[in-house]
SEBATOR-22456 format. One record per residue (C-alpha): x, y, z; residue in three letters. Coordinates in steps of 0.02 Angstrom, whole numbers, plus 50000, padded with zeros to 5 digits. Layout:
N
+-------+-------+-------+--------+
:    c1 :    c2 :    c3 : residu :
+-------+-------+-------+--------+
:     X :     Y :     Z :    ALA :
...
+-------+-------+-------+--------+
//
This chain:
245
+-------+-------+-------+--------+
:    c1 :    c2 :    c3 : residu :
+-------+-------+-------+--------+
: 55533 : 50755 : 48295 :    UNK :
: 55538 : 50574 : 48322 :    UNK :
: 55441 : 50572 : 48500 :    UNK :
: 55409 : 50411 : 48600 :    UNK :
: 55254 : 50399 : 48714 :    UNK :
: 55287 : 50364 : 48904 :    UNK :
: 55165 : 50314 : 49047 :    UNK :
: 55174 : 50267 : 49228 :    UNK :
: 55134 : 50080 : 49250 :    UNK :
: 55129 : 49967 : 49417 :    UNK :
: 55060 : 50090 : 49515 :    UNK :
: 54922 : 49960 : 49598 :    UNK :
: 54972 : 49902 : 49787 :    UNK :
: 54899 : 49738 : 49846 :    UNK :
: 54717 : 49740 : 49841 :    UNK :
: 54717 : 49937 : 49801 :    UNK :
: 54724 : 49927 : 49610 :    UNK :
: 54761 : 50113 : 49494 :    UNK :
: 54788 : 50118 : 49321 :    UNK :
: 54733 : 50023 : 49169 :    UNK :
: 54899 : 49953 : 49156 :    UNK :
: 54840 : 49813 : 49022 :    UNK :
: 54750 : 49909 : 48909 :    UNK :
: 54887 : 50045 : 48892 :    UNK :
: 55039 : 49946 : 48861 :    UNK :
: 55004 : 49923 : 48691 :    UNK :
: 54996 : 50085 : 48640 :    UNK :
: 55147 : 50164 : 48732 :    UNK :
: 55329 : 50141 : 48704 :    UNK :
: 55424 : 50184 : 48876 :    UNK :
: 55358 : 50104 : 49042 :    UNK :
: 55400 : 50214 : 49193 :    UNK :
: 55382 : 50065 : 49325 :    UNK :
: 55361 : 50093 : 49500 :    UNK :
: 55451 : 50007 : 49607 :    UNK :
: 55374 : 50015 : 49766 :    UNK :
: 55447 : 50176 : 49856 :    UNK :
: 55286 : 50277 : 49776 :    UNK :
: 55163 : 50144 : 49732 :    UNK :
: 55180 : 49967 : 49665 :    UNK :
: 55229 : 49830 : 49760 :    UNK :
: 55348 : 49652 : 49730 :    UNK :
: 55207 : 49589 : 49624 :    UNK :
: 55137 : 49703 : 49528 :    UNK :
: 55324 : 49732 : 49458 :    UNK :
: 55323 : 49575 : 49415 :    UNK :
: 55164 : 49588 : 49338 :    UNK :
: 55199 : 49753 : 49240 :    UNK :
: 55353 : 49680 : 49177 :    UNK :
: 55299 : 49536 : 49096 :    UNK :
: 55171 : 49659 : 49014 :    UNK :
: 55316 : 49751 : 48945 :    UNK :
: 55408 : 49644 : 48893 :    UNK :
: 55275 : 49542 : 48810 :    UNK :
: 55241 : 49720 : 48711 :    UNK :
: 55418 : 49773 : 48692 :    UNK :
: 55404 : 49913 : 48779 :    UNK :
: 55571 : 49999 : 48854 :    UNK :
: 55576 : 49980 : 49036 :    UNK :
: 55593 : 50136 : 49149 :    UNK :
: 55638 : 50130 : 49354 :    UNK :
: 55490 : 50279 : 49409 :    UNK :
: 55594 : 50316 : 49574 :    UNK :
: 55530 : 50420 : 49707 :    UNK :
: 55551 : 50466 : 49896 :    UNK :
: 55503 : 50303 : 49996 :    UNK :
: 55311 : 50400 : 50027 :    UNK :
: 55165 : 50267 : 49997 :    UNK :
: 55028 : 50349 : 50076 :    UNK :
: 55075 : 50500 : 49994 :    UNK :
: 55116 : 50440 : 49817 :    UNK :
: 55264 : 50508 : 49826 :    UNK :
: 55204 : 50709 : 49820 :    UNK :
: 55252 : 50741 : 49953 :    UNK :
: 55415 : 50838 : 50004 :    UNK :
: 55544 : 50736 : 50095 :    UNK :
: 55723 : 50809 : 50155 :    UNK :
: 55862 : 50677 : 50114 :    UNK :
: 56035 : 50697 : 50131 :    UNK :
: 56121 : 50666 : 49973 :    UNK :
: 56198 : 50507 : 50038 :    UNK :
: 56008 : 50424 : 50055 :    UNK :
: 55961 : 50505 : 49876 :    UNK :
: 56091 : 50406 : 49806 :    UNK :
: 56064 : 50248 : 49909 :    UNK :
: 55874 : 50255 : 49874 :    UNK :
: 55914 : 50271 : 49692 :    UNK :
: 56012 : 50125 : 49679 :    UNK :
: 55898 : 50025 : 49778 :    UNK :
: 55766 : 50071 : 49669 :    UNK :
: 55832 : 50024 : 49499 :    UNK :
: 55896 : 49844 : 49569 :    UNK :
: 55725 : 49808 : 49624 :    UNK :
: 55646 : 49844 : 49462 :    UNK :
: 55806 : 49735 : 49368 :    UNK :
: 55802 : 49587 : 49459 :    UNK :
: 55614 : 49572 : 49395 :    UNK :
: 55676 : 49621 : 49226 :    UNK :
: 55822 : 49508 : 49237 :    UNK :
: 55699 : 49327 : 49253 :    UNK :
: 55634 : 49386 : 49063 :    UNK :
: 55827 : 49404 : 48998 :    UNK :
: 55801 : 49612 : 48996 :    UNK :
: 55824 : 49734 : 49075 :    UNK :
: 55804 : 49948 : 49141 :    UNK :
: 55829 : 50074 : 49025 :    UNK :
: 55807 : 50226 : 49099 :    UNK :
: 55775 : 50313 : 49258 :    UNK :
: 55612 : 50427 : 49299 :    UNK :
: 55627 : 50498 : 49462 :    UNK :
: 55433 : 50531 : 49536 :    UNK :
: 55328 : 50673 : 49592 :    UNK :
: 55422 : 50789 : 49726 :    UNK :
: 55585 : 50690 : 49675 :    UNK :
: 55560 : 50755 : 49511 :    UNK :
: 55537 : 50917 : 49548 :    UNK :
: 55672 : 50930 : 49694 :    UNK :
: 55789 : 50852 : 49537 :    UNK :
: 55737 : 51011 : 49443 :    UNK :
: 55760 : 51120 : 49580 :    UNK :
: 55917 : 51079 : 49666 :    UNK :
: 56080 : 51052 : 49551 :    UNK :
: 56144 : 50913 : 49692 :    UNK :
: 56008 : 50815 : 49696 :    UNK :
: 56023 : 50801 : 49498 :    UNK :
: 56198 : 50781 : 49537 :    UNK :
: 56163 : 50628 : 49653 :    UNK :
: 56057 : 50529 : 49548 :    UNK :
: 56167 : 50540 : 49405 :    UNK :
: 56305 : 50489 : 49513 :    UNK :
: 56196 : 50336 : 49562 :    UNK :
: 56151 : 50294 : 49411 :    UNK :
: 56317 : 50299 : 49342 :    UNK :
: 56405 : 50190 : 49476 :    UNK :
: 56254 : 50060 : 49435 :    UNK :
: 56256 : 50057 : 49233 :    UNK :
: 56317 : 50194 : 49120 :    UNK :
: 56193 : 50128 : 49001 :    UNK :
: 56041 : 50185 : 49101 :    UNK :
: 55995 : 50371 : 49052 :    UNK :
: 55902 : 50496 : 49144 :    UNK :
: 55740 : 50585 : 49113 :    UNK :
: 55707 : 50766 : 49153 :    UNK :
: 55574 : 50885 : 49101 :    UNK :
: 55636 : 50991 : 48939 :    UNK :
: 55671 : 51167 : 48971 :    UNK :
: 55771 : 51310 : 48916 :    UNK :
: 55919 : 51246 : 49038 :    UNK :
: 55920 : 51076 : 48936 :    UNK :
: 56111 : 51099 : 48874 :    UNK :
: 56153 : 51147 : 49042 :    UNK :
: 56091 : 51001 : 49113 :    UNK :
: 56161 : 50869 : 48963 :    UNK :
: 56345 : 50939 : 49006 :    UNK :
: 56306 : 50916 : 49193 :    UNK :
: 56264 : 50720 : 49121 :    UNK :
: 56414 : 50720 : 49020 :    UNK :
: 56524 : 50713 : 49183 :    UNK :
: 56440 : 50590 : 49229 :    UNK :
: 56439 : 50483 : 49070 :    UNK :
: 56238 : 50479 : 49068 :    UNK :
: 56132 : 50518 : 48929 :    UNK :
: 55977 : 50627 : 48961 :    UNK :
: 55785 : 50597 : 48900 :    UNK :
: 55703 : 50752 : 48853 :    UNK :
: 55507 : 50751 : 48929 :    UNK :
: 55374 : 50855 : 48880 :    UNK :
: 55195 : 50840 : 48971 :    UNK :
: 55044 : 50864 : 48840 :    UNK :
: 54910 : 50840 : 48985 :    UNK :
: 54993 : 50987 : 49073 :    UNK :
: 54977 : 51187 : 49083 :    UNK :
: 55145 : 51281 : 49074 :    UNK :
: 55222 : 51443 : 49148 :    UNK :
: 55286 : 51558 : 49025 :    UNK :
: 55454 : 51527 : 49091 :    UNK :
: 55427 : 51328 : 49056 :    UNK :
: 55386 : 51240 : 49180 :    UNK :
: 55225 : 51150 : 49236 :    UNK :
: 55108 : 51219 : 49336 :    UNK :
: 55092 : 51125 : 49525 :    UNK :
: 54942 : 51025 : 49524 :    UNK :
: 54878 : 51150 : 49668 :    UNK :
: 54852 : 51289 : 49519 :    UNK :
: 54702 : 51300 : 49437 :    UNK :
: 54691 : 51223 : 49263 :    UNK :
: 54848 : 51129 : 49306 :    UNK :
: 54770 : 50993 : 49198 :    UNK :
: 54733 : 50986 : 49017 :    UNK :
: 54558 : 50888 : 48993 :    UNK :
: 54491 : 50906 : 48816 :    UNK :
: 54556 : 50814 : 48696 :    UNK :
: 54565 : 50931 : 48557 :    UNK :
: 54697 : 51034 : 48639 :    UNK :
: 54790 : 50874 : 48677 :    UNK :
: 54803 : 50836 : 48480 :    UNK :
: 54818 : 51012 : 48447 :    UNK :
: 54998 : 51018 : 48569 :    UNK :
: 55051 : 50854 : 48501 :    UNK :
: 55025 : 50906 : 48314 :    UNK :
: 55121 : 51064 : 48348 :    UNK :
: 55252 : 50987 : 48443 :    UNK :
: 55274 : 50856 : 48328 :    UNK :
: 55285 : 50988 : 48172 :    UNK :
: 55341 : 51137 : 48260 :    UNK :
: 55411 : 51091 : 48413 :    UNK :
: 55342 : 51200 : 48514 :    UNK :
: 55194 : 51205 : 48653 :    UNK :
: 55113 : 51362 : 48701 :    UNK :
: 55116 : 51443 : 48898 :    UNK :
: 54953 : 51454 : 48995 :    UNK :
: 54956 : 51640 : 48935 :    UNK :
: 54997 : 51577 : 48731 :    UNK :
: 55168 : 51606 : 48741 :    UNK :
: 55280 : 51487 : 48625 :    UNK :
: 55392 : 51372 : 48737 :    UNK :
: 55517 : 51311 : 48603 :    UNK :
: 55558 : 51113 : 48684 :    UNK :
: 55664 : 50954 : 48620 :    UNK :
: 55545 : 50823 : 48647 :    UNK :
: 55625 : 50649 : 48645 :    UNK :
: 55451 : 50588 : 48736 :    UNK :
: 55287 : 50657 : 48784 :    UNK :
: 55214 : 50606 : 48961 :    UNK :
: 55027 : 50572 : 48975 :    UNK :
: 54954 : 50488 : 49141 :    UNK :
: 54860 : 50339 : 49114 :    UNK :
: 54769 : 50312 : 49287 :    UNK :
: 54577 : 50356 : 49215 :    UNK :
: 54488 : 50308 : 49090 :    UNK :
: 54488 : 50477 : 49002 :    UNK :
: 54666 : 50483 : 48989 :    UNK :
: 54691 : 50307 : 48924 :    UNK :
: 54562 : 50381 : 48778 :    UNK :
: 54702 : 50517 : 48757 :    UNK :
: 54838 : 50386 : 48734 :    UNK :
: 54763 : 50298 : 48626 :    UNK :
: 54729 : 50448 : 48534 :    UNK :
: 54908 : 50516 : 48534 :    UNK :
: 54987 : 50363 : 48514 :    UNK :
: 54900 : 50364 : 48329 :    UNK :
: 54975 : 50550 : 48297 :    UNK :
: 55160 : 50514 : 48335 :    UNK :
: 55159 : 50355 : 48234 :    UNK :
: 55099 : 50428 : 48089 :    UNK :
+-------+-------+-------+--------+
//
């Protein structure tokens, strides 16, 4: 598989900084951006876009429900109408910063509960496509990579969106493949052997094993690791190296 490396960048808020933003960016090649809904704020887009660009790293709007003092974990009921609205709002933020450097968004990463709701609930997928798609048909979607993942790219089709296929290296799985909540123990995947270990076999195999060792068969067009400690921007570093050899 030919796997790109994403992270979540911009997540500092005025004098509240998170992430090591600068010493990632070299080593990644997708940018999930927040753009102020979740974390992040007018600033520190700009800020994280210049680093991106200045790396050439794709540009991702990382939307979420508007939930700063919960980072965006938290559930939040929306009508379908504000799901869509929130979207768009989103991604123009992020673009008008990407616009001053002559770029701009390639994708869309919805954020924490968002994400999962988006997994969940066929009309919320529904709505963001159908945001995304009155805003630029070039912009594709990512979604975590499951067993469902033709299911969803026809859904996309309708749509005329083209679908990123995430798998999470730094996470536990259910057999049925999906992540564990970070509320389950061993959610989290902390030694860095197994991290190489489910990147090599990904990589060759393409497939990660279950909590319980079952094989999850997954298209992986990028791997997800978080980069907001220091231990995990050892891991990119680290994986970075495996999928570019």
């Amino acid at each position: 598989m030919n796997i790109k490396l994403n992270c979540d960048v911009g997540d500092s808020f005025g004098i509240w900084k998170m992430g090591n933003d600068e010493e990632i960016m070299p080593y990644i090649n997708m940018a999930n951006l927040a753009c102020g809904f979740h974390a992040g704020d007018a600033l520190n887009m700009e800020k994280a876009v210049s680093l991106a660009v200045n790396y050439n790293v794709q540009m991702g709007a990382h939307i979420a429900y508007q939930d700063l003092s919960g980072f965006g974990r938290r559930k939040i009921v929306y009508s379908l109408e504000e799901i869509l609205a929130i979207v768009i709002y989103q991604m123009g933020a992020l673009n008008a910063f990407c616009k001053i450097y002559g770029k701009s968004i390639s994708y869309v990463k919805p954020h924490g509960s968002l994400f999962n709701d988006m997994m969940d609930d066929e009309s919320i997928f529904k709505s963001i496509l159908s945001a995304i798609s009155a805003y630029d048909k070039n912009i594709k979607l990512v979604i975590l990579s499951s067993q469902k993942n033709e299911k969803y790219k026809q859904i996309a089709l309708l749509y005329g969106i083209s679908l990123i296929l995430e798998v999470y290296v730094d996470r536990n799985y259910h057999d049925e493949g999906f992540i564990l909540s970070r509320s389950e123990k061993d959610s989290f995947i902390n030694d860095e052997l197994d991290i190489i270990q489910r990147v090599e076999t990904l990589k060759e195999r393409g497939y990660i094993t279950s909590k319980n060792g079952i094989k999850l068969f997954l298209q992986a067009d990028t791997i997800c690791l978080h980069g907001s400690s220091e231990k995990n921007y050892k891991f990119i570093k680290v994986v970075s190296g495996l999928l570019n050899n």
